[in-house]
C-alpha positions as a printed Julia matrix, in Angstrom:
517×3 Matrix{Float64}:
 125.49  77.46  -14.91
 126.18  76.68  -18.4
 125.13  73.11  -19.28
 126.16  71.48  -22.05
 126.14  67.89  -24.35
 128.75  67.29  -26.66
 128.92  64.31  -29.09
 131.35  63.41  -31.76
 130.83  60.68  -34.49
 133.33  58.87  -36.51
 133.1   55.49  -38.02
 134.81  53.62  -35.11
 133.11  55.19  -32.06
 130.87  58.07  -30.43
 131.64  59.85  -27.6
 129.51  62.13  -25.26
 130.67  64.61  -23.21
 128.62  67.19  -21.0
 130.14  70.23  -19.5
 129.28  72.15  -16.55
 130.43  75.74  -17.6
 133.32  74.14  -19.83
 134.46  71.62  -17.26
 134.16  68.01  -18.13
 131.68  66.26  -15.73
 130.3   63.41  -17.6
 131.69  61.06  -20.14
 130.57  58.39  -22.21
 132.1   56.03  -25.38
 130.05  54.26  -27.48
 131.66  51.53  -29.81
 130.29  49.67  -32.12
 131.56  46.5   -30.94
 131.33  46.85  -27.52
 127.59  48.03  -27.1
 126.0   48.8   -23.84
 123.96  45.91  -22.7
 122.23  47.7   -19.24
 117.99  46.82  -20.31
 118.62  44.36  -22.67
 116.15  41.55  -21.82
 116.9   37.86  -22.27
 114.43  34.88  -22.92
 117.1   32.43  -20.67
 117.41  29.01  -19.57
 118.46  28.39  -15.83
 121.87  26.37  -16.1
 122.98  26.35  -12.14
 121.21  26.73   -8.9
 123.45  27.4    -5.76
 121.67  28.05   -2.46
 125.07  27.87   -0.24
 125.89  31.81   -2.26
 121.56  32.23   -3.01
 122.18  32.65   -6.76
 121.66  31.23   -9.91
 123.48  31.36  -13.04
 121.48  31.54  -16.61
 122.35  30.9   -19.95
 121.73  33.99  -21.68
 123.91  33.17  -24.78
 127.33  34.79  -23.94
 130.58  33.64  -23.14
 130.05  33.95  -19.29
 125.99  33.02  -17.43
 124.6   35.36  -15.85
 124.2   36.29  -12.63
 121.39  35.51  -10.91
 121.21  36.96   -7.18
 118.13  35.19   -5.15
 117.77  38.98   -4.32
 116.88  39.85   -7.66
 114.23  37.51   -8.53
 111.39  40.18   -7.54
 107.49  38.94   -6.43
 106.19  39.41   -9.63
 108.5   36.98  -10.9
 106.02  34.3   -11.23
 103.54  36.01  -13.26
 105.84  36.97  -15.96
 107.18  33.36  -16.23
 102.89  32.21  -16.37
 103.29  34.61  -19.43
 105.81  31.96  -21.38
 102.37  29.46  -20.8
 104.31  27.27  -18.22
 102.91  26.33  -14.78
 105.2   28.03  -12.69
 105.02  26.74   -8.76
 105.13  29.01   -6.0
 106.66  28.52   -2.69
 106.15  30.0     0.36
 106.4   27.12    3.22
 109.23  26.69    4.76
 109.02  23.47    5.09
 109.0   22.69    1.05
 113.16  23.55    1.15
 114.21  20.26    1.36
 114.94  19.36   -1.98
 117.15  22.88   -2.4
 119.95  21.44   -4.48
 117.35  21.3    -7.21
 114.74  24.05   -5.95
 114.74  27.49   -5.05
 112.71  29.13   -2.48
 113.2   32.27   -0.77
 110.89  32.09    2.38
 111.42  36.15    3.38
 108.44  36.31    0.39
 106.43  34.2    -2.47
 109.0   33.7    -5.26
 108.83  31.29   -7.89
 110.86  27.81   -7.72
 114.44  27.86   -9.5
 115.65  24.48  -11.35
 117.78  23.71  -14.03
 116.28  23.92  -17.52
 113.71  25.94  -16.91
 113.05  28.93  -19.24
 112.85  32.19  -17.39
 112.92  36.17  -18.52
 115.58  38.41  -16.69
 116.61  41.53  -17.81
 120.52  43.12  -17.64
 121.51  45.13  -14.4
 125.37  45.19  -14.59
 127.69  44.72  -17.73
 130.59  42.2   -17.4
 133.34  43.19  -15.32
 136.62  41.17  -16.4
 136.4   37.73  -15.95
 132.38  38.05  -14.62
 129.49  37.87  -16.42
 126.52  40.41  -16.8
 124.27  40.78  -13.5
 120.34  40.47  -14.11
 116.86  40.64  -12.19
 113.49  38.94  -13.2
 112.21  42.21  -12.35
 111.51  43.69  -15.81
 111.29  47.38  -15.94
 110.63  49.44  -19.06
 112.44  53.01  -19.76
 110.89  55.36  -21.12
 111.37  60.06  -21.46
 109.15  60.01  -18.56
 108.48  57.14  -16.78
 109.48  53.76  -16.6
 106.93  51.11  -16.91
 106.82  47.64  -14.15
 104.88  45.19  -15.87
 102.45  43.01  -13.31
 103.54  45.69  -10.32
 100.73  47.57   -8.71
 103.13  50.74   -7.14
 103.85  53.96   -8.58
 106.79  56.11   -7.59
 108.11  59.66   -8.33
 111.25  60.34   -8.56
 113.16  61.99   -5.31
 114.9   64.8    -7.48
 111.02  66.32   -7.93
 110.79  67.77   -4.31
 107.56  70.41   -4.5
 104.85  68.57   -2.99
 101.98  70.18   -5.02
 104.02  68.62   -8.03
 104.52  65.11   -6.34
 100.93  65.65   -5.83
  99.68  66.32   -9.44
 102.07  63.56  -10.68
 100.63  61.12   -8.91
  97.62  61.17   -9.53
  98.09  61.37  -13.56
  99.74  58.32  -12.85
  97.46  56.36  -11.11
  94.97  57.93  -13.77
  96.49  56.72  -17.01
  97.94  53.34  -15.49
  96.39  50.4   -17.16
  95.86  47.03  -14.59
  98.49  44.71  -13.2
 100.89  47.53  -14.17
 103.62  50.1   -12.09
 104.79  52.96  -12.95
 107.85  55.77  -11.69
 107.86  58.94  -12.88
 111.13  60.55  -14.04
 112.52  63.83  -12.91
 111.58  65.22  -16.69
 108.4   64.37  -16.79
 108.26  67.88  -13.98
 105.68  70.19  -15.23
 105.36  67.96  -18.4
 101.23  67.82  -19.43
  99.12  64.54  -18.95
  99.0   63.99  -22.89
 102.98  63.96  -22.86
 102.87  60.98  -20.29
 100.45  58.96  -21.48
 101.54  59.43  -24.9
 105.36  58.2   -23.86
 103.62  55.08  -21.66
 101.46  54.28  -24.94
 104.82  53.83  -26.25
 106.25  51.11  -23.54
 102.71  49.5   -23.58
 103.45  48.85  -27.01
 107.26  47.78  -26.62
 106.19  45.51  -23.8
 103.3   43.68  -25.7
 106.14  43.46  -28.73
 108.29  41.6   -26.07
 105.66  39.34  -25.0
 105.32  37.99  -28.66
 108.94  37.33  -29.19
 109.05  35.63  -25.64
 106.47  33.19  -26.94
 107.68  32.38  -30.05
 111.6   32.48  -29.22
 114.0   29.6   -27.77
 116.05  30.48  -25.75
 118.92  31.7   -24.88
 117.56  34.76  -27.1
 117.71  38.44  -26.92
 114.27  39.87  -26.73
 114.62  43.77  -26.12
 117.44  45.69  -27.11
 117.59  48.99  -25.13
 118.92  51.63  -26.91
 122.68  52.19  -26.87
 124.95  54.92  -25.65
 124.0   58.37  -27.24
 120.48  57.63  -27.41
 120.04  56.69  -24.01
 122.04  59.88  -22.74
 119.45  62.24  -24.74
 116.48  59.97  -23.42
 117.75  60.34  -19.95
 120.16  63.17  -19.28
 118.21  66.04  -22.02
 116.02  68.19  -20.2
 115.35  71.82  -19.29
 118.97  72.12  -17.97
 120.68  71.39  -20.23
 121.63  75.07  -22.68
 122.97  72.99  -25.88
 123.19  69.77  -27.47
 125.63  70.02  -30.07
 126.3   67.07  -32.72
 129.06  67.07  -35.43
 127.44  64.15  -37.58
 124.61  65.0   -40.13
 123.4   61.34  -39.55
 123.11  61.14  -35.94
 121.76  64.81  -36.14
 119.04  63.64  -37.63
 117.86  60.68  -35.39
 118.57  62.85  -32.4
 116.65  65.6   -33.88
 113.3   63.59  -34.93
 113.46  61.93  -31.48
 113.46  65.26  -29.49
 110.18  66.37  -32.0
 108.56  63.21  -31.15
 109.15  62.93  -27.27
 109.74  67.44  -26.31
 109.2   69.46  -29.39
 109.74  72.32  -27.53
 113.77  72.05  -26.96
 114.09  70.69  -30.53
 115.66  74.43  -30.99
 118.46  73.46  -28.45
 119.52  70.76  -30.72
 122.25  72.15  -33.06
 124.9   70.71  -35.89
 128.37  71.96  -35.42
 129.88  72.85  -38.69
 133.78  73.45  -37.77
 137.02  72.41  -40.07
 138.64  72.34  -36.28
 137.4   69.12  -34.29
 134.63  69.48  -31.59
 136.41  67.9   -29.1
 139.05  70.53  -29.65
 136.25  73.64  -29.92
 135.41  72.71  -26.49
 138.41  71.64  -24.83
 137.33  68.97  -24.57
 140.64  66.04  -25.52
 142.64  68.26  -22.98
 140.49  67.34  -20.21
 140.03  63.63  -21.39
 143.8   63.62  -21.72
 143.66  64.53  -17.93
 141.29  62.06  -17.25
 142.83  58.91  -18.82
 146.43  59.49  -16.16
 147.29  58.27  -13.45
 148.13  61.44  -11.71
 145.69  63.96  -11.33
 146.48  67.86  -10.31
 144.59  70.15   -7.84
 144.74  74.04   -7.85
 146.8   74.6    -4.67
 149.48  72.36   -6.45
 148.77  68.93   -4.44
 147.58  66.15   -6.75
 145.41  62.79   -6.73
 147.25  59.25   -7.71
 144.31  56.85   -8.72
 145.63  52.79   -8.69
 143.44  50.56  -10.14
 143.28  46.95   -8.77
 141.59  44.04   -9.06
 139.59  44.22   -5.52
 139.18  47.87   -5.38
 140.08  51.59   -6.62
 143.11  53.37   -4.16
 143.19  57.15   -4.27
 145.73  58.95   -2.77
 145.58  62.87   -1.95
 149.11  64.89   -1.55
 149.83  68.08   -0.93
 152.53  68.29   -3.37
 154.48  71.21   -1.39
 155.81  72.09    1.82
 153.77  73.71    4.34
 155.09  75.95    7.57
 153.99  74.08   10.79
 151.61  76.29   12.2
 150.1   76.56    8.9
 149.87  72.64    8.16
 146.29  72.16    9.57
 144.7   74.91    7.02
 146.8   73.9     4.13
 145.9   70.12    4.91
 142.64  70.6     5.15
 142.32  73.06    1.82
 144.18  70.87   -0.01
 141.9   67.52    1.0
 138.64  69.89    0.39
 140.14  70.49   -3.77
 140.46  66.48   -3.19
 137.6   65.52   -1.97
 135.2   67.55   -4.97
 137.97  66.35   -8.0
 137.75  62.82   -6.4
 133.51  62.61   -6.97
 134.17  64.35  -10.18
 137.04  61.82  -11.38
 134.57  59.05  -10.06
 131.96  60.47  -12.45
 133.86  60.76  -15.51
 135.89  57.38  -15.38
 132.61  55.5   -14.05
 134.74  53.99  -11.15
 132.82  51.94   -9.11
 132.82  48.73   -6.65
 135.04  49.85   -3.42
 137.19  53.2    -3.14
 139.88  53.7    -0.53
 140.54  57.08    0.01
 143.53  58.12    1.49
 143.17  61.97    2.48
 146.07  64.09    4.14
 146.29  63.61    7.68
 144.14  66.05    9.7
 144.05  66.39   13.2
 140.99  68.65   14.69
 137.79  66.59   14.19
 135.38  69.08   13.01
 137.96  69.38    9.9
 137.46  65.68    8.92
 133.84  66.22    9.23
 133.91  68.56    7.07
 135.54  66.62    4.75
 133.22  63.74    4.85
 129.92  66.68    4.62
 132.29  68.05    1.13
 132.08  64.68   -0.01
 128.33  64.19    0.63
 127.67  67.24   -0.85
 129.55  66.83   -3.76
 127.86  62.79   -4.27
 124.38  64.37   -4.75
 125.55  64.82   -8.44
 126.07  61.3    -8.91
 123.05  59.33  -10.49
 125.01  56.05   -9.28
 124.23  54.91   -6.05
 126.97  55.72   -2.76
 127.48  54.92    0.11
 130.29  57.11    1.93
 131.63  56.06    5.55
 133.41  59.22    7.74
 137.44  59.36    8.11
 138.94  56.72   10.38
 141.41  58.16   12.56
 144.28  57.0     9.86
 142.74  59.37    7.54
 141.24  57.14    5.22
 136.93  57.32    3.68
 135.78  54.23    2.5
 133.4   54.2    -0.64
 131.2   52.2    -2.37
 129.7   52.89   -5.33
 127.41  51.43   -8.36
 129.34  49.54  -10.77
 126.98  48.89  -13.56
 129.31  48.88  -16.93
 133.32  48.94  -17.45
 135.2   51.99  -15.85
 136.25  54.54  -18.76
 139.76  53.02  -18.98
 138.89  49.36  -19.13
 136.64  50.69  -21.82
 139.36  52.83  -23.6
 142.68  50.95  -22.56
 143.76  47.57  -22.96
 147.04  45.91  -21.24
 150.1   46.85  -22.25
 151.7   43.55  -23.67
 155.05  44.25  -22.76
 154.28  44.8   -18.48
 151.23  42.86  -18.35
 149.59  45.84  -16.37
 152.43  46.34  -13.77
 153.67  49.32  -15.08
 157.08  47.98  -14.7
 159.48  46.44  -17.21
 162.74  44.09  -16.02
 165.87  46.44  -14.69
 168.79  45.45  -16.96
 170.34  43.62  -14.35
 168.23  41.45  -13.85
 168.13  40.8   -17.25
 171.47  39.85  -17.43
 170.89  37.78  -14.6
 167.83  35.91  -16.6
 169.96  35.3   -19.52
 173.04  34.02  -17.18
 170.22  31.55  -15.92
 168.98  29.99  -18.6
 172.81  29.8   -20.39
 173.66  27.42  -16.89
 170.34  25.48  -17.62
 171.3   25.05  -21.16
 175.19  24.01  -20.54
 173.58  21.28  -17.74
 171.06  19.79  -20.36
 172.63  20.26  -23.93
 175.82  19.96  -25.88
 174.54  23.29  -27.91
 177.32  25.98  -27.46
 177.06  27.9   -30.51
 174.47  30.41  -30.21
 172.14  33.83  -31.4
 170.73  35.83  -29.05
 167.64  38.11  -30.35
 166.36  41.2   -28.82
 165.11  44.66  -29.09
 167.5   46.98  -30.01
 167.1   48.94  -26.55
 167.9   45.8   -24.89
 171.06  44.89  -27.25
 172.24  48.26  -26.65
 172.81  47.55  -23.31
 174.19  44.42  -23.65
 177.21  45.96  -25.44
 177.62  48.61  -23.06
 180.39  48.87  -20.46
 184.56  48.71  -20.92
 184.15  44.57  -21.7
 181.01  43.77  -22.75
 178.46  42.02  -21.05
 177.96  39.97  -23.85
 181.54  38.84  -24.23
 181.7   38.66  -20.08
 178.68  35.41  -20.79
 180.69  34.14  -23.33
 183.93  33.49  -21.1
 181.9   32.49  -18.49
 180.33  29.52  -20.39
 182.82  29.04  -22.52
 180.23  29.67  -25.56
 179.87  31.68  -29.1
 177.18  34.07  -28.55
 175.89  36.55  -31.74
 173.78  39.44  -30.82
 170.52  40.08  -33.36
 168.44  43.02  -33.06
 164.61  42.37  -33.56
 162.08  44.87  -33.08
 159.22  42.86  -32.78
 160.79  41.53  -29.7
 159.56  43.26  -26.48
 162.19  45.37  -24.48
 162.86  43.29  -21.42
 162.78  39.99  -23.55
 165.25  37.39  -25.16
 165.06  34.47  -27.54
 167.95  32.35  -28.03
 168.15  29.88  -31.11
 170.58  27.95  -32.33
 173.34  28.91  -34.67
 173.77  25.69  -36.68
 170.19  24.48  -36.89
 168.02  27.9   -36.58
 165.8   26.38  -34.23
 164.54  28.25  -31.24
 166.04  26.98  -27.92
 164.18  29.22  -25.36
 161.27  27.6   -24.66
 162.92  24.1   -24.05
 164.91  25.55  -21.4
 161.54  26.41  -19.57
């Protein structure tokens, strides 16, 4: 297999792409304005404490507080508060939770008191999701090529993608070797086969960042951003660059650069796999890769055998539906189901991957009836999620055909990144049939006659919807006018929505629509 990262700079945005032997598995956007906040850490002030949902909300700064979940402020909590100089209480009696409306204990373990005001460092989980704010823990954790560093933790982890035990073994053990006091560590799936010096150079490196943090923490007010993390593209080399991966190829001389001197500082060895794509022809296009994203970004989605997916996006969860998309001879319906909902089942996981769906999936899979063929539809999809660096959690077909999902949601799907409403449907889809149209404008006319002597009047409107206002044998326009006995002039105006009307008056010029209302 052919593994591949693709990135393409302009001035508004850069996107990363990597390919699995051509095909499109992974895609990411980076803009400018819209940078990815996952590791940023705040210095934050608690502004709400509310036992009866065991959160609290903290004034990072942005519009929206963040999220604090009472399972997310982690044992070590206390110490790194100690580290702002304050003397932090801790409570673990059960009988000290009387006085919850202002303070915060969880009694399951030793976890500092929550109460409005106080200063406290958390660090960002989850980007905001619509209306919602960003999720955070107090447990600070430090990213780095090969580990990730846990200030005031004592554990050490490897990572579960490493499985040869002589490896786990060795790993371990340079850990706990290089691993400073009152510090954790997990080791990432790079760091396999990677030398001693390598590590302990890379957790020099957080050491540093995380004594850099510690100074701003003391000297800032908050709300106030004391880490960045670093954004999109970098964090996609940093994490996703290893042995695998054949080719990284970059079409901007700039970011060639950075990426280049970061790969000689952190694995000089693959710094020959980095490469700058001269081309007059884009390198989106070279690779194919605007076709597929083309693919990705609608609503319909085809599979080989000629069924096809429809993805709906709503506000409580992501609906997927699989059809067959042709007709299938009875006694051949069972195979042809279950063929197409096998296509489904591994273009669903990869659709999941490249628009970063996330929260709860309902899948609705073509309707099989011999058990073992549902299994092995629910075994496809397991196989299929080991891909996925999110978390999932998959539950087996019901008996109406339907596999429930969940799955990490940690930034904006791909197209509420890419897409905004459309102002004219609102997100529907749908604009208003002519008839009903006609039927608003009849509406408000009767509201006007009842509440105004105005009978002289111009009706404005995109030129689609004028069009069919003087269609038919009589008119529909002149069919209002005898009805309500009024003078009614038609006005194209683009800048009107299709679907909308504004009515003003002929002698004064003032708009009437909105006092109708």
């Amino acid at each position: 297999m052919v593994k591949e990262i693709i990135i393409n700079s302009t001035s508004t945005q850069t996107r990363v792409a990597i390919t699995e032997d051509g095909n499109l598995v992974d895609f990411f956007v980076d803009y400018p304005e819209n940078r990815r906040m996952v590791g940023d850490i705040y210095l934050g002030r608690v502004a709400r404490v509310l036992p009866g949902i065991r959160a609290a909300f903290i004034d990072i700064g942005m519009k929206h507080d963040a999220f604090l979940h009472f399972s997310d402020i982690g044992e070590r909590t206390h110490q790194i508060q100690e580290m702002l100089g304050e003397d932090v209480p801790v409570d673990d009696d059960e009988d000290n939770s009387s006085n919850q409306n202002d303070r915060y204990s969880d009694n399951r373990q030793s976890v500092p008191k929550l109460f409005k005001g106080q200063e406290i460092i958390v660090q960002i989980t989850k980007e905001p999701v619509n209306n919602k704010g960003v999720r955070v823990t107090s447990s600070i954790s430090l990213p780095g090529r090969y580990c990730v560093l846990l200030p005031y933790d004592n554990k050490t982890g490897i990572s579960k993608k490493i499985t040869d035990f002589r490896e786990r073994r060795r790993l371990r053990y340079i850990a706990r070797s290089i691993l400073p006091k009152n510090f954790g560590l997990i080791i990432r799936t790079v760091a396999k086969h990677q030398s001693e010096k390598a590590m302990r150079d890379d957790l020099q490196n957080l050491l540093k960042q995380w004594e850099e943090i510690k100074e701003t923490a003391q000297s800032e007010t908050p709300p106030a951003l004391i880490y960045q993390d670093l954004n999109t593209t970098s964090s996609v080399i940093r994490d996703l660059f290893n042995s695998e991966v054949s080719k990284v190829f970059i079409d901007s001389k700039k970011l060639f650069r950075e990426i280049k001197n970061y790969v000689k500082m952190v694995q000089p060895g693959m710094l020959d796999k980095v490469e700058l794509y001269k081309s007059s022809r884009g390198i989106f296009d070279e690779f194919n890769i605007d076709k597929q994203i083309n693919t990705l970004m609608g609503r319909k989605v085809p599979l080989p055998s000629g069924g096809y997916l429809i993805i709906e996006h709503t506000e409580a969860m992501v609906v997927i539906d699989v059809n067959s998309g042709r007709y299938a001879k009875s006694r051949e319906q069972e195979q042809n189901s279950l063929r197409t909902d096998l296509e489904a089942a591994r273009e669903i996981v990869r659709q999941m991957r490249l628009r970063d769906i996330g929260g709860i999936i309902v899948i609705d899979f073509i309707d099989l009836e011999e058990e073992k063929n549902r299994k092995k539809i629910f075994d496809e999809l397991k196989k299929e999620f080991r891909k996925d660096r999110a978390k999932v959690s998959i539950l087996p077909m019901s008996d109406f055909g339907l596999v429930q999902i969940t799955r990490q949601r940690i930034r904006q799907n791909i197209m509420q990144t890419m897409k905004d409403v459309c102002p004219i449907c609102l997100g529907t889809g749908m604009i208003t049939k002519d008839s009903h149209l006609i039927y608003d404008i009849e509406a408000w006319l009767k509201k006007l006659k009842r509440n105004s002597r105005e009978r002289n009047l111009i009706i404005k409107c995109n030129p689609a919807t004028a069009s069919k206002l003087r269609e038919g044998k009589i008119k529909s326009l002149v069919k209002l006018q005898l009805r309500f006995f009024m003078r009614l002039k038609l006005e194209e105006d683009e800048s009107i929505y299709p679907g909308r009307f504004k009515f003003f008056s002929a002698n004064t010029g003032e708009e009437l629509t909105k006092l109708m209302d």
